[in-house]
C-alpha positions as CSV (number, residue, x, y, z in Angstrom):
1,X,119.8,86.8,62.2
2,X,118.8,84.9,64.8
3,X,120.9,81.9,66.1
4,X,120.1,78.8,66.9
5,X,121.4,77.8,70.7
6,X,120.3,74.7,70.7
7,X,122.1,73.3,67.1
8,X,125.5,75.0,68.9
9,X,124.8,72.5,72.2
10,X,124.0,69.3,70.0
11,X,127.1,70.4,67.6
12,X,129.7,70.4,71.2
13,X,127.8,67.7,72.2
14,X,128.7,65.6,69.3
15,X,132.6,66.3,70.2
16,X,132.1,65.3,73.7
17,X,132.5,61.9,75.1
18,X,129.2,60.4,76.1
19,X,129.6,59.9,80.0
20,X,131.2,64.1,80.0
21,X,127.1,64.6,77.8
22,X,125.3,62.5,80.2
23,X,127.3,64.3,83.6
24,X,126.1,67.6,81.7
25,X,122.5,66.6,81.0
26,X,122.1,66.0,84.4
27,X,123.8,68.7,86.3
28,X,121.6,70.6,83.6
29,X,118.3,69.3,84.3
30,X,118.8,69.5,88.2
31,X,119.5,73.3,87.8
32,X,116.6,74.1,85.6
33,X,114.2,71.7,87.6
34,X,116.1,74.0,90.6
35,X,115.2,77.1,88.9
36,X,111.8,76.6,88.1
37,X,110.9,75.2,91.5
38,X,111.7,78.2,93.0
39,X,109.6,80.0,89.9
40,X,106.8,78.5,90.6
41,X,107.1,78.8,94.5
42,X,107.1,82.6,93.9
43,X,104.8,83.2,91.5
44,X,102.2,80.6,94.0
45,X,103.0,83.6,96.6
46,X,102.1,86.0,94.0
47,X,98.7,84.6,93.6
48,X,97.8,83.8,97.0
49,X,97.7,87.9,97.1
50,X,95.8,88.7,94.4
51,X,92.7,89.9,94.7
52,X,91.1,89.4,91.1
53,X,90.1,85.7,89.2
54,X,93.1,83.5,88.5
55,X,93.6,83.8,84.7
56,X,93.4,79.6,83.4
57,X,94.0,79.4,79.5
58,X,93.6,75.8,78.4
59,X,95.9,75.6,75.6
60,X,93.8,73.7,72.8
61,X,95.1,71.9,69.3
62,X,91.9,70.1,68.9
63,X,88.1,68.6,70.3
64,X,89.1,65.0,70.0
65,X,92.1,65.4,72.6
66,X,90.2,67.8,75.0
67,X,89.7,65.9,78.3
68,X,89.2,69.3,80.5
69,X,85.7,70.1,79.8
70,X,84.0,69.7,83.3
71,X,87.3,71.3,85.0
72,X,86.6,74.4,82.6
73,X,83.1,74.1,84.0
74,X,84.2,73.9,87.8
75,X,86.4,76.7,87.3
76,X,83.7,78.7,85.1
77,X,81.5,78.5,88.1
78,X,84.3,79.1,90.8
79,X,84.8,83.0,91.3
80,X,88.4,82.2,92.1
81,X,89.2,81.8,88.7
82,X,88.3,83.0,85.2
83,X,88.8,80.1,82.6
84,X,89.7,81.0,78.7
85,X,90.5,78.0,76.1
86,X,92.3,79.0,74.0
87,X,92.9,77.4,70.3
88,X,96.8,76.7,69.1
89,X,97.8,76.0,65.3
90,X,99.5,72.5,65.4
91,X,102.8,72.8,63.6
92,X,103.8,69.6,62.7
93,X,101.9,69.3,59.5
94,X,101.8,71.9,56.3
95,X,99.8,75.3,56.7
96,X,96.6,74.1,54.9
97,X,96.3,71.5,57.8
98,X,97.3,73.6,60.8
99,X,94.7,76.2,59.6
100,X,92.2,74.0,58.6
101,X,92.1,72.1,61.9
102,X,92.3,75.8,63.8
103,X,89.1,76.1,62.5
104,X,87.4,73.2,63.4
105,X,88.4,73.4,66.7
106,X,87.1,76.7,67.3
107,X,84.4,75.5,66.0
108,X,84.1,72.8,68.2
109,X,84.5,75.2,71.2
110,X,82.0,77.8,70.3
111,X,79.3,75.6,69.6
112,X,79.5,74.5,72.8
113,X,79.5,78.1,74.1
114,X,83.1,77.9,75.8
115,X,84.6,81.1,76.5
116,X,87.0,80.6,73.7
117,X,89.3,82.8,71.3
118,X,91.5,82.0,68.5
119,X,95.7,82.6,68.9
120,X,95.8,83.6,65.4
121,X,95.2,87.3,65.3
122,X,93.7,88.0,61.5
123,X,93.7,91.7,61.8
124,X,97.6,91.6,62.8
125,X,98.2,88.5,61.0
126,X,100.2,87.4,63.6
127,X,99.8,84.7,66.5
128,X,99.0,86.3,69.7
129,X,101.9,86.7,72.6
130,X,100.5,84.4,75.8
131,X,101.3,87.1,77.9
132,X,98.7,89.8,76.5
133,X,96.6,87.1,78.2
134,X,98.0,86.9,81.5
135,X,97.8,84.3,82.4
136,X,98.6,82.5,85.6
137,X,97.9,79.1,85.2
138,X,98.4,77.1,82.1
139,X,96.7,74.0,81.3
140,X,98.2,71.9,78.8
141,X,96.7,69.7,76.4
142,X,99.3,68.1,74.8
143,X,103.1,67.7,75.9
144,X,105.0,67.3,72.9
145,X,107.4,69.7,72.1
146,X,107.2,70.0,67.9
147,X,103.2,70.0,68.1
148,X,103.1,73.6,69.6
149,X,104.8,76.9,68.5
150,X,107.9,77.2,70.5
151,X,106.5,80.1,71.8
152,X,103.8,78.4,73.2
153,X,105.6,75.2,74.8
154,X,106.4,75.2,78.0
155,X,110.0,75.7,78.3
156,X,109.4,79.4,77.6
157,X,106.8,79.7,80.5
158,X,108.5,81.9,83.1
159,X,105.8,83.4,84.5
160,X,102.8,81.3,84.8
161,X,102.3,78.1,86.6
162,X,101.8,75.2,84.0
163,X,99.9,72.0,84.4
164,X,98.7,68.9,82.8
165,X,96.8,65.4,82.5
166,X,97.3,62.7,79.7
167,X,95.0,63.5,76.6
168,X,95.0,59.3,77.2
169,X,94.8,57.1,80.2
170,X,98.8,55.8,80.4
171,X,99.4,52.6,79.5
172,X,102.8,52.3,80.7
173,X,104.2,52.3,77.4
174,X,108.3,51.9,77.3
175,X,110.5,55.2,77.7
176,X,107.3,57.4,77.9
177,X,108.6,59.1,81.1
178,X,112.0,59.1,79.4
179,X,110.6,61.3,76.3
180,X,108.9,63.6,78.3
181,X,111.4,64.2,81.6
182,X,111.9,67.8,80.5
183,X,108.2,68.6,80.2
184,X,107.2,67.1,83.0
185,X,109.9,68.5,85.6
186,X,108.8,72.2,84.1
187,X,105.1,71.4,85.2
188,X,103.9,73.3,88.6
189,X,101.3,70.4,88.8
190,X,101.2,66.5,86.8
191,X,98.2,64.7,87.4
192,X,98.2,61.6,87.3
193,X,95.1,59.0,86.1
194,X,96.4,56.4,87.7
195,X,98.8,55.2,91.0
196,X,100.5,52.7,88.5
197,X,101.2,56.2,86.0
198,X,102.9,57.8,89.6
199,X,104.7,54.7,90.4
200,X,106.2,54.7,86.7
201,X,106.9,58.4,86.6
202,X,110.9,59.8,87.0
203,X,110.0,63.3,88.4
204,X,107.6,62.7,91.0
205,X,107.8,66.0,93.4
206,X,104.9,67.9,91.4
207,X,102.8,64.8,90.6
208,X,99.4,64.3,92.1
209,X,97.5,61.2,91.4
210,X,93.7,62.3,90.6
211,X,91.7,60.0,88.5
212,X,91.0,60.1,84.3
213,X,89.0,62.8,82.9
214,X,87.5,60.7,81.0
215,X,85.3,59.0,83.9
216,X,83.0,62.1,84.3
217,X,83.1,62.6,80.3
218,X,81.7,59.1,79.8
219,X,79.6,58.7,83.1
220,X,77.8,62.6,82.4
221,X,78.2,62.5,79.1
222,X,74.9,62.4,76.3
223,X,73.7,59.6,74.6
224,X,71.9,60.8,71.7
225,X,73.1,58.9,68.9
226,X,73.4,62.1,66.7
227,X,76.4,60.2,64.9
228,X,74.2,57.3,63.7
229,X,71.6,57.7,61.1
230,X,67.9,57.2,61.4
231,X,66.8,53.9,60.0
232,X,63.1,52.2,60.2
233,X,65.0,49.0,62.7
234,X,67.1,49.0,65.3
235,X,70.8,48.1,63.7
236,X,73.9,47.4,65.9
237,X,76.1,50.1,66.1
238,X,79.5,49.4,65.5
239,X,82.7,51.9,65.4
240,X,85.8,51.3,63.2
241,X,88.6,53.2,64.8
242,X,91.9,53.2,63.1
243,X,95.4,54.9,64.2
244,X,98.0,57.1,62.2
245,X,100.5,55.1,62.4
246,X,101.2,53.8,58.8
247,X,104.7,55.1,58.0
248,X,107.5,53.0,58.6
249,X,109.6,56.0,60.4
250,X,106.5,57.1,62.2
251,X,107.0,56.3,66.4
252,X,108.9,52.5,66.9
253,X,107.4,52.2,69.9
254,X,103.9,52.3,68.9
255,X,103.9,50.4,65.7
256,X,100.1,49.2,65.5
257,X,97.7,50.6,62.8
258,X,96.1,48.1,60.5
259,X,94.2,50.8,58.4
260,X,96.3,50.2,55.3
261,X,95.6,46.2,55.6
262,X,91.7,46.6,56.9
263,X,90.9,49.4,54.9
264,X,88.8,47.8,51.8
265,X,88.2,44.5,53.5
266,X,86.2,46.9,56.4
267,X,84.2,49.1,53.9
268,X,83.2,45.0,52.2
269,X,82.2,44.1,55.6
270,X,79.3,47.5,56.0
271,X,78.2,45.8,52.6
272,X,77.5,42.5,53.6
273,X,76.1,43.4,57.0
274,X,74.1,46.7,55.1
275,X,70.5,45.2,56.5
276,X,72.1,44.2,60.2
277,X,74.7,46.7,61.3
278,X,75.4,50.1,61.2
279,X,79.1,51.4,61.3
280,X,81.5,54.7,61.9
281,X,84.4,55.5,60.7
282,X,86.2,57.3,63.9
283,X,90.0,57.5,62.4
284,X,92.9,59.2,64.2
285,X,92.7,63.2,63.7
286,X,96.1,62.6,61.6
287,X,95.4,59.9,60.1
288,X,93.4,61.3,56.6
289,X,96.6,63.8,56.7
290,X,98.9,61.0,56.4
291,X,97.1,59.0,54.1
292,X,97.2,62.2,51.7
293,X,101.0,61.6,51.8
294,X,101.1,57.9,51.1
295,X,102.0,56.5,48.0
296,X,99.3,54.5,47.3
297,X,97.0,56.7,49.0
298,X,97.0,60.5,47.9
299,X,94.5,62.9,48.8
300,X,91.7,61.9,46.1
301,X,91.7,58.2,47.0
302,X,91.2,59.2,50.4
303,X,89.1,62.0,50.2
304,X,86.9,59.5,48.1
305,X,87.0,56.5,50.8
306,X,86.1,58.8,53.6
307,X,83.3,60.2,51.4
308,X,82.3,56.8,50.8
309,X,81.8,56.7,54.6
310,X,80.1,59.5,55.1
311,X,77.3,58.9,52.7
312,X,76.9,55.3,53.0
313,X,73.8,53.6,53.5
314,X,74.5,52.4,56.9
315,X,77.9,53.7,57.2
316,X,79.3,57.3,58.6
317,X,82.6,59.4,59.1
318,X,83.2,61.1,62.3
319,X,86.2,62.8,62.9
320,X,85.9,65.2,65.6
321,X,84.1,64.3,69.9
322,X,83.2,61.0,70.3
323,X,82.0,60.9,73.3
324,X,78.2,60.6,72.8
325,X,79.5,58.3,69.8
326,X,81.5,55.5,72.1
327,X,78.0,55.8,74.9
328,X,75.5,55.1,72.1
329,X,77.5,52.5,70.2
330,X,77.6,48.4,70.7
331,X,81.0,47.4,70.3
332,X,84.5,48.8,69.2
333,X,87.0,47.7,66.9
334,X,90.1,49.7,66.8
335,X,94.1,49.8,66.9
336,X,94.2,53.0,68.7
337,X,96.2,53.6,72.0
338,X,94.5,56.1,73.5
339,X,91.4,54.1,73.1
340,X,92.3,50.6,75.1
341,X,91.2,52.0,78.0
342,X,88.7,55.0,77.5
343,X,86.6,52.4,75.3
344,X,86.4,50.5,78.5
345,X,84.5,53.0,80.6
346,X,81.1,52.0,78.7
347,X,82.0,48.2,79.8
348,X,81.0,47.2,76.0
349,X,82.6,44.7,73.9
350,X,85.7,45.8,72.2
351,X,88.0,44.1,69.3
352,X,91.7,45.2,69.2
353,X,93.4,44.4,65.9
354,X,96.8,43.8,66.3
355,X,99.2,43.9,63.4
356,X,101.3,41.5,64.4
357,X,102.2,38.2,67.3
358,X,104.1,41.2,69.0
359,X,101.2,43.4,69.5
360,X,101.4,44.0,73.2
361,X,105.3,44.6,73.6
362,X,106.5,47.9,74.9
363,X,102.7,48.5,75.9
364,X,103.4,48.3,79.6
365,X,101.4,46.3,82.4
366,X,98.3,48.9,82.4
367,X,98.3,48.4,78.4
368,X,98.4,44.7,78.9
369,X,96.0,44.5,81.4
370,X,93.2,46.7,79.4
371,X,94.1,44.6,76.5
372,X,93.2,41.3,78.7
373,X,89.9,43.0,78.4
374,X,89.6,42.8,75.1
375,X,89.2,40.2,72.1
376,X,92.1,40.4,69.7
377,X,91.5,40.4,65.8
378,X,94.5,39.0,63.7
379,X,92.6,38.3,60.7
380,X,88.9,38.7,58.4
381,X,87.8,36.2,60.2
382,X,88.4,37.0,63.7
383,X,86.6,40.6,63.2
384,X,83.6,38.6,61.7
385,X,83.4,36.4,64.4
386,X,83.5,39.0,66.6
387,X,80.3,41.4,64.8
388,X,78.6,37.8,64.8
389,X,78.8,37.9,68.2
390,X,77.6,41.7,68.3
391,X,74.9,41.0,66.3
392,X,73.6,38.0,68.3
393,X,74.3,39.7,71.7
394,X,76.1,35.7,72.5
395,X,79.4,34.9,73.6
396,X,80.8,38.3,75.4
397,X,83.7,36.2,76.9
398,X,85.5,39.1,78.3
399,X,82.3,40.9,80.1
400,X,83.4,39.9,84.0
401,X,87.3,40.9,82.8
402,X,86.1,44.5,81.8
403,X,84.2,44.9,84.9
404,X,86.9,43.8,87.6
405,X,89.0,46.4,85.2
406,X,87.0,49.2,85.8
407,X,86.5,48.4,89.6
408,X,90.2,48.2,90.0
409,X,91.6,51.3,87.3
410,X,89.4,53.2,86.2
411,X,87.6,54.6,89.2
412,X,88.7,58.3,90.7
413,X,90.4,58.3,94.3
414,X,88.9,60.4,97.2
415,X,85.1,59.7,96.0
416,X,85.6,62.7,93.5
417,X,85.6,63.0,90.2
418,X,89.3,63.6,88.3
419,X,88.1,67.1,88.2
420,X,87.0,67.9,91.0
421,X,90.5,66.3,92.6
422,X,92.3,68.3,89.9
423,X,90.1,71.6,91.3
424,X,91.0,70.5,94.9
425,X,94.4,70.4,94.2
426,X,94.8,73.8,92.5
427,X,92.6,75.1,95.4
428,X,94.9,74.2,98.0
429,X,97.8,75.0,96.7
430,X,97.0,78.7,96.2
431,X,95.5,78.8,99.6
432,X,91.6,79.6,98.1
């Protein structure tokens, strides 16, 4: 039987007066930060000597949060390195999910013709070991601790060098760099998208400030429309993108989705504008799990509002890349984090709904400042006003805020893309 070391620490923890807990945590995390330094400095020697392509797995949960497409690309065309994505169960929901979102992600991947593999080994029935990989680099999509296996996170990483960037631009939101100190000291590299994200960070020694992913994505990205449906006219294309967030233990610190209060007042609203506008549903990847869960909710209402979406008349449901869907659209309204910023690299107009007079606290002066860009919907009337507007292409009152915005944030330093500074970076660090 195996024990549980960490449930022993928390249970003499609990005994222990807080300032003899807080001296330990930190003699703690200066040792380990000590340990792995010196880790990563040897295994960088290690490297520097080899003579074959460094080994990059990109650990993947799912195609909406992947922001390291053109780095997989550099590296695929770099003879330096030899680049492998590979597609991790998310373990924080039941097995039906975890398996079922496996699948679309490797789906996602191999239509795209990424050099990809699954960790779930069917023939063993087992998930793979990293190390029959070997890998030397790590590239981390996600830094939370209960979305990976533990075998998979970080902490266990002795013998690769692990990095990552935000699967969103950073707002500044409060305690965020509190959450994640222990991730973020075991990184070899942390870039960062921004100089404000650097200035806000607690461990700075391995961060390197290189630009958002998402400004290549967006400025080489397609603009096909293949999310929209054909119709005889031109409609205005307009994306409804609601967040998880509609538990009241889910995260205090991001309290903003307005899906449960929007929900049948939005589908009304593709009704009455049926002959003018055409809308997507683009909800949170966790959101239609969540809403299976809810009391008033349950997995046939939902699976019956989302199909109502799908199949609508000028209505659709997409759940996975949105990249080509935010270039070809009009306008935005949303209550997503990730998305009050990346919306803002297609300089379009964008609505945030905020759920209450409090939207913006704990959102931090990035958050704020993106959401200066923005008009702010509080109620039915505000969110027609604002498709009124869309539809008559009058009134975009925050057009020169979005612009000075993008000069000022979202622009990659060094004349490079985020990228090609992360390439650079890895580059010169392993002497290649």
């Amino acid at each position: 039987m195996r024990v549980d070391k960490s449930k022993i620490v928390h249970a003499i923890e609990a005994c222990l007066p807080n300032i003899v807990v807080r001296i330990y945590r930190d003699k703690k995390f200066k040792i380990c930060t000590f340990i792995r330094k010196k880790r990563h400095t040897e295994i960088v020697n290690r490297l520097r000597k080899k003579k074959t392509p460094i080994n990059v797995i990109f650990m993947a949960i799912s195609g909406s949060t992947w922001k390291y497409e053109y780095l997989y690309k550099l590296m695929l065309a770099d003879s330096a390195f030899k680049p492998i994505v590979l597609v991790c169960p998310q373990v924080n929901f039941d097995d039906a999910f975890m398996r079922d979102q496996m699948d679309k992600t490797l789906d996602f991947f191999k239509c795209r013709g990424y050099n990809v593999i699954s960790s779930f080994d069917k023939k063993r029935n087992i998930f793979i070991n990293l190390e029959e990989l070997h890998p030397d680099i790590l590239m981390y999509t996600n830094p939370y601790k209960g979305i990976f296996l533990p075998q998979y996170f970080i902490d266990r990483q002795k013998y690769t060098l692990p990095c990552y960037i935000s699967y969103y631009y950073p707002t500044g939101i409060s305690g965020y760099h509190d959450k994640l100190k222990a991730f973020e000291s075991a990184l070899w590299i942390n870039f960062m998208a921004s100089t404000a994200e650097y200035q806000r960070a607690i461990y700075k020694t391995n961060c390197v400030v290189v630009g958002y992913p998402m400004f290549e994505a967006f400025k080489n990205g397609s603009c096909y429309g293949k999310d929209w449906k054909n119709q005889e006219k031109k409609f205005k294309r307009i994306i409804w993108a609601p967040y998880h967030h509609i538990f009241p233990d889910d995260d205090q610190i991001i309290q903003c989705s307005t899906f449960l209060r929007y929900a049948n007042l939005m589908w009304n609203i593709t009704e009455i504008y049926q002959d003018e506008v055409q809308f997507v549903l683009k909800p949170h990847p966790l959101l239609r799990a969540k809403l299976e869960k809810h009391h008033e909710w349950g997995k046939e209402r939902t699976d019956a509002y989302f199909e109502l979406w799908r199949k609508g008349k000028n209505t659709n449901l997409v759940e996975g890349e949105y990249i080509d869907l935010f270039n070809s659209s009009d306008a935005l309204i949303h209550d997503c984090g990730s998305f009050i910023v990346e919306y803002l690299y297609t300089n379009k107009p964008v609505m945030y709904l905020a759920n209450s007079s409090n939207y913006n606290v704990n959102i931090g002066t990035t958050g704020i400042e993106a959401l200066e860009c923005h008009e702010i919907g509080f109620s039915e009337k505000d969110i027609v006003n604002f498709i009124h507007n869309i539809i008559n292409e009058t009134n975009d009152v925050k057009k020169d805020r979005r612009t000075t915005f993008y000069n000022e944030n979202l622009l990659p330093p060094n004349g490079l893309t985020s990228s090609e500074n992360m390439l650079y970076v890895i580059k010169n660090k392993l002497n290649i």
